[in-house]
C-alpha positions in Angstrom: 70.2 79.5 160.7 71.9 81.1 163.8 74.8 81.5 161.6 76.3 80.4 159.0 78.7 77.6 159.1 82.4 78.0 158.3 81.7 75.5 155.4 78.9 77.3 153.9 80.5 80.4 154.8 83.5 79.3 152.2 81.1 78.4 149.5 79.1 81.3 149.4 81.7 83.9 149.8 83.5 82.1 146.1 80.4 81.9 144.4 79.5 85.3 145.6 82.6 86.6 144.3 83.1 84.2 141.5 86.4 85.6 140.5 89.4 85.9 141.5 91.0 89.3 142.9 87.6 90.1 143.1 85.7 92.9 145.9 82.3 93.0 145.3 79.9 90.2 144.1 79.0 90.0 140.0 75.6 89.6 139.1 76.3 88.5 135.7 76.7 84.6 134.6 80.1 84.7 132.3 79.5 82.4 129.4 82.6 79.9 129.8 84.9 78.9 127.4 84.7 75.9 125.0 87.1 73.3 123.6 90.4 72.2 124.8 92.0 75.1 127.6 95.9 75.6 128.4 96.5 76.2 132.4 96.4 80.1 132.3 92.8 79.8 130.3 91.6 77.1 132.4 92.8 79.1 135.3 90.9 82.2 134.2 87.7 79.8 133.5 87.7 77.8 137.1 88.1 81.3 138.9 85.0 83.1 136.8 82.6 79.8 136.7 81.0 80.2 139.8 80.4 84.8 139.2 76.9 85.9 139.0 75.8 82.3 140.5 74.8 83.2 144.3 72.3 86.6 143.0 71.0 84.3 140.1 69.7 81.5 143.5 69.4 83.9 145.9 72.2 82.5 148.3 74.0 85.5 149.2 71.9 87.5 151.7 71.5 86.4 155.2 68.8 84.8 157.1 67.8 86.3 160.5 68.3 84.1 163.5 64.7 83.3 163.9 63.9 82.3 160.6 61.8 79.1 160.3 62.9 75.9 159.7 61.1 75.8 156.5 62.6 79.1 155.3 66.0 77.6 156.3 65.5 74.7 154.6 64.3 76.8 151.3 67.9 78.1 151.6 69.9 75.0 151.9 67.9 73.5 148.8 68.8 77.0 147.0 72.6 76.0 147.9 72.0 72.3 146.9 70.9 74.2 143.3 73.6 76.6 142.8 76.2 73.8 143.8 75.0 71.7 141.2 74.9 74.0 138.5 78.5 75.3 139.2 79.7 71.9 139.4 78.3 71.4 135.9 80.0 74.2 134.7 83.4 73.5 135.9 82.9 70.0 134.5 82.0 71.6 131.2 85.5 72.9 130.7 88.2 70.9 129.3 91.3 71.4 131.1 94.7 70.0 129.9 95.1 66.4 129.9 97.6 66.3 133.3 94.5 68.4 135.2 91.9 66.4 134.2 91.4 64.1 136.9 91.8 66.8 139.2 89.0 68.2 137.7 87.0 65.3 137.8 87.7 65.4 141.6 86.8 68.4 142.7 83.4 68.5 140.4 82.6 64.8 142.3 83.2 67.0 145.6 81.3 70.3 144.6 78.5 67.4 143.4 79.0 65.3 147.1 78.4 67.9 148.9 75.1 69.4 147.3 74.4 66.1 147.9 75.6 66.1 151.5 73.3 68.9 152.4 70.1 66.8 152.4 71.0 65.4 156.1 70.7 69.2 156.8 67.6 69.7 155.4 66.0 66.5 156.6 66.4 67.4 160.0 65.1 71.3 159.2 62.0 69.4 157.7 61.2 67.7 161.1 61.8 71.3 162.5 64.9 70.3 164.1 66.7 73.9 163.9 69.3 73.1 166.3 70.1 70.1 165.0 70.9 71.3 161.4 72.9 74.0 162.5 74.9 72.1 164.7 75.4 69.7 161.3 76.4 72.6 159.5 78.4 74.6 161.8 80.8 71.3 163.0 81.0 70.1 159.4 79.9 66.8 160.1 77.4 67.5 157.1 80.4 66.6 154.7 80.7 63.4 154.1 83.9 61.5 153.8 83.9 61.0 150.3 83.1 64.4 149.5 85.9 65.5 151.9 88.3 62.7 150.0 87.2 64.3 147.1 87.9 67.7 147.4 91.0 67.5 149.6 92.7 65.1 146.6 91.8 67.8 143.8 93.1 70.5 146.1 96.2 68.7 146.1 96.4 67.2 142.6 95.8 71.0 141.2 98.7 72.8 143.2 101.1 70.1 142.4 100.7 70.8 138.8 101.1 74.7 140.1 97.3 75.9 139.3 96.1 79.1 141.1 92.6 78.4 141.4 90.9 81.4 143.7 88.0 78.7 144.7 89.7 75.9 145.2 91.1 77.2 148.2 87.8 78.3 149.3 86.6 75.1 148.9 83.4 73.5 150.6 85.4 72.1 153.4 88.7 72.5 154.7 91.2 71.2 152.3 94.3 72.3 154.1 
């Protein structure tokens, strides 16, 4: 892709970081917590699901601008992965009850947009390189459910007063 979009840009700078007050990436998948979580443990769970994720699916490093379509399109489906499988992680934790829909939320988001990202590669398959970036780049990839999604978790969690480092780096804009 010419370059990245702002969307992807978001995702895979939080799962490359995958924890909060983090400055370089961590290559290591944290095992997560089990059982029921109070906010500062469900806090410290959220902000360290997503570490060691990018390395493990090969999302972090950049393509160069020529890269084919179906090199592109290896990428997005390596995205489409690693969005899954952190989505199942942070729906593997049990927050406390008031969060819990939240939660819900923003794993139905994480979840849409993986989802989302087929329109992208669909046209890369047809070798439409422009066309997928210009998908990517405006954001008109994300769907308006996933967008509903993600902005209503993003809103739920700070009105209960939860610092969640990727929440705010979200897969769209959530401001």
């Amino acid at each position: 892709m010419r370059r990245p979009s702002l969307i992807v840009l978001a995702v895979i700078s939080a799962l490359a970081l995958g924890a909060a007050g983090c400055s370089r990436p961590h290559t290591e998948v944290r095992t997560l917590p089990t059982g029921p979580l109070n906010q500062d443990e469900y806090e410290h769970a959220f902000n360290v699901s997503a570490a060691g994720l990018a390395p493990r699916y090969g999302v972090g490093k950049e393509l160069p601008r020529d890269a084919p379509a179906a090199q592109q399109a290896e990428r997005v489906r390596a995205l489409q992965r690693l969005l899954r499988v952190w989505a199942g992680r942070i729906a593997g934790l049990q927050p406390p009850a008031p969060a819990r829909r939240a939660q819900e939320r923003y794993v139905a988001g994480v979840r849409g947009f993986a989802g989302d990202l087929d329109r992208a590669r669909t046209l890369l398959a047809g070798g439409d390189i422009k066309g997928a970036n210009r998908l990517l780049e405006s954001g008109r990839v994300v769907s308006a459910r996933t967008r509903a999604d993600l902005v209503a978790a993003r809103r739920a969690f700070h009105a209960l007063g939860y610092d969640l480092t990727d929440l705010d780096s979200a897969p769209v804009k959530t401001s």
